[in-house]
C-alpha positions as MATLAB code, in Angstrom:
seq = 'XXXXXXXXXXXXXXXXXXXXXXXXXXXXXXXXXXXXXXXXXXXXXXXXXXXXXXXXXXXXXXXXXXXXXXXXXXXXXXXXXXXXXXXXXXXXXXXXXXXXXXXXXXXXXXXXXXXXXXXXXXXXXXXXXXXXXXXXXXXXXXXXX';
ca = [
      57.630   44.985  -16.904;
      58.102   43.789  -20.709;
      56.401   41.888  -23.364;
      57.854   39.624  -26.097;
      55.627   38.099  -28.326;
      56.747   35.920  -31.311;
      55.131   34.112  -34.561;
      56.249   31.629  -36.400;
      54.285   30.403  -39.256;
      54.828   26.720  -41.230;
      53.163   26.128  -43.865;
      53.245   22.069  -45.318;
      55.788   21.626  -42.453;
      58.405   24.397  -44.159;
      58.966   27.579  -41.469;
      57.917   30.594  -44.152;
      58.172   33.350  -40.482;
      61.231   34.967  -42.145;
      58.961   36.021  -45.248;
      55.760   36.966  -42.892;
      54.441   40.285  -42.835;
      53.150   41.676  -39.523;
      50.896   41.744  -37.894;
      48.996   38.393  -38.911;
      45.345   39.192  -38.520;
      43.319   36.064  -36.330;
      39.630   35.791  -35.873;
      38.781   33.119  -33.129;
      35.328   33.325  -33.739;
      32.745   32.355  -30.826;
      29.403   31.753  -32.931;
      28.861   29.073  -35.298;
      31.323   30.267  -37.892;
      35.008   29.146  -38.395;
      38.008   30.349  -36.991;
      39.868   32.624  -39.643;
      43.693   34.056  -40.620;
      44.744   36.000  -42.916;
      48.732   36.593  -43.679;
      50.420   38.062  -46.226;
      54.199   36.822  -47.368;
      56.426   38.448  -49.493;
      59.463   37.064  -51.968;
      58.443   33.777  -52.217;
      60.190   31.155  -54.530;
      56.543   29.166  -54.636;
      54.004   30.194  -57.464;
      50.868   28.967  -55.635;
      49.840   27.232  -52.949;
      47.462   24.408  -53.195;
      43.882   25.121  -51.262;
      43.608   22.475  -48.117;
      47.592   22.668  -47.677;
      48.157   22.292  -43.493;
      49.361   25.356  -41.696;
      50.434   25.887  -38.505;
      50.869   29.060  -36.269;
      52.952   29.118  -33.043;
      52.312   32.487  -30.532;
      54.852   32.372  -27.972;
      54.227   35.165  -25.302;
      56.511   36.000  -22.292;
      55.798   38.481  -19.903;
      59.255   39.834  -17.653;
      60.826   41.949  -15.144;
      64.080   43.121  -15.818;
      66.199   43.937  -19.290;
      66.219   40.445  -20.661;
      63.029   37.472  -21.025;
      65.582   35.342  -18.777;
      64.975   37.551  -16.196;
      62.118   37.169  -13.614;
      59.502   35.746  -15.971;
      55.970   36.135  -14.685;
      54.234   34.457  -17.854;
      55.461   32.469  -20.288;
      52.924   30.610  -22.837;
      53.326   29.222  -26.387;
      50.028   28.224  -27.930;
      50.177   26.490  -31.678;
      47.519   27.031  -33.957;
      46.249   24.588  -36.673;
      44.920   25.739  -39.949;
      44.468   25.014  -43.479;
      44.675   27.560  -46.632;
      40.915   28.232  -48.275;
      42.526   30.683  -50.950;
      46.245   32.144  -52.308;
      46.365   35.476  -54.045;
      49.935   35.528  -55.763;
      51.374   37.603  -58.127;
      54.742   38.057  -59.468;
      57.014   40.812  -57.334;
      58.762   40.959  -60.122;
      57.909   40.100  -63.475;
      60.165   37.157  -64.921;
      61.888   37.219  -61.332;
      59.991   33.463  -60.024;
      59.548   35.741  -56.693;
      55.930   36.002  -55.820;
      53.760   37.407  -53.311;
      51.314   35.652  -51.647;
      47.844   37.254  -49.169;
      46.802   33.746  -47.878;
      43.294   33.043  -45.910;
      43.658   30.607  -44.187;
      40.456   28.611  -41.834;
      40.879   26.292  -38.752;
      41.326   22.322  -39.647;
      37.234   21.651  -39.238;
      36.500   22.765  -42.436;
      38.397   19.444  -43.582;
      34.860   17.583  -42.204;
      33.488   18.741  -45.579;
      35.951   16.439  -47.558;
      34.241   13.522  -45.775;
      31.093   11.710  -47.708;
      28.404    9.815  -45.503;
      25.357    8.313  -45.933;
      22.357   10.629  -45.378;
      20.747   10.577  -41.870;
      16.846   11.233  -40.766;
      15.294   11.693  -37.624;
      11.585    9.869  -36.771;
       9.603   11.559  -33.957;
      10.402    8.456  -31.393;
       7.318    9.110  -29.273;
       4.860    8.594  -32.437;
       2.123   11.258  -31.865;
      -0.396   11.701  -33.678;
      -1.381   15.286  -33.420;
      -5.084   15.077  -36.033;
      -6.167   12.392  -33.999;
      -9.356   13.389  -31.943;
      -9.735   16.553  -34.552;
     -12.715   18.263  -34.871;
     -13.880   21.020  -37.075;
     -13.125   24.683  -36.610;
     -16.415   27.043  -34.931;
     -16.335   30.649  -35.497;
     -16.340   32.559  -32.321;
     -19.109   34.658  -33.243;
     -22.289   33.118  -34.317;
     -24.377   34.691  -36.141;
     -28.297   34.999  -35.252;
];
């Protein structure tokens, strides 16, 4: 039995997998945080790229008998991944060469909810208690003779 796995990584719709670095680093967090990626890129002809900028990640993963994935495939998935890059660390490879290299982080797509202004919102107690109502003073529990 053999497994192929395979990334490709597109960042604003451009494929960038032949300048990926391996392995790309996921956390698909279960808890109230955000989903998380970090990849690195090397010997790119970009200076920076812009915070919010769409990414996409596609795992394919293929599980096989034989010499070749066209043989006897047990398990065959491809799952794509959506993302968006929080921060770019570049710096030149090269100085003066306009080849940089770029550690991206990169956080899944609901973190674009923040871009979105609403009115504020309250919540009133629908059942309307009133809790002092029927109050009477505190007694100690030890008088005192």
């Amino acid at each position: 039995m053999a497994v192929h796995n395979s990334v490709a990584v597109y960042i604003d719709g451009i494929n960038r997998t032949p300048k990926l670095v391996l392995p790309i680093k996921i956390s698909e967090l279960l808890d109230e945080r955000l989903d998380e990626v970090t990849i690195s890129l090397r010997n790119i002809k970009k200076e920076r790229f812009a915070p919010l900028t769409p990414v996409e990640i596609v795992i394919h993963n293929v599980v096989y008998f034989g010499n070749t994935p066209k043989e006897d495939v047990v398990h065959d998935e491809t799952v794509v991944k959506q993302f968006v890059i929080a921060d770019d660390v570049a710096d030149e490879s090269i100085l003066g060469s306009g080849f940089y290299n770029h550690d991206l982080a990169l956080i899944e797509v609901t973190k674009l909810a923040e871009l979105v202004v609403v009115d504020t919102l309250t919540f009133t107690n629908a059942i309307g208690n009133n809790y002092t109502e029927n109050a009477r003073p505190a007694e100690p529990a030890i008088k005192e003779y």
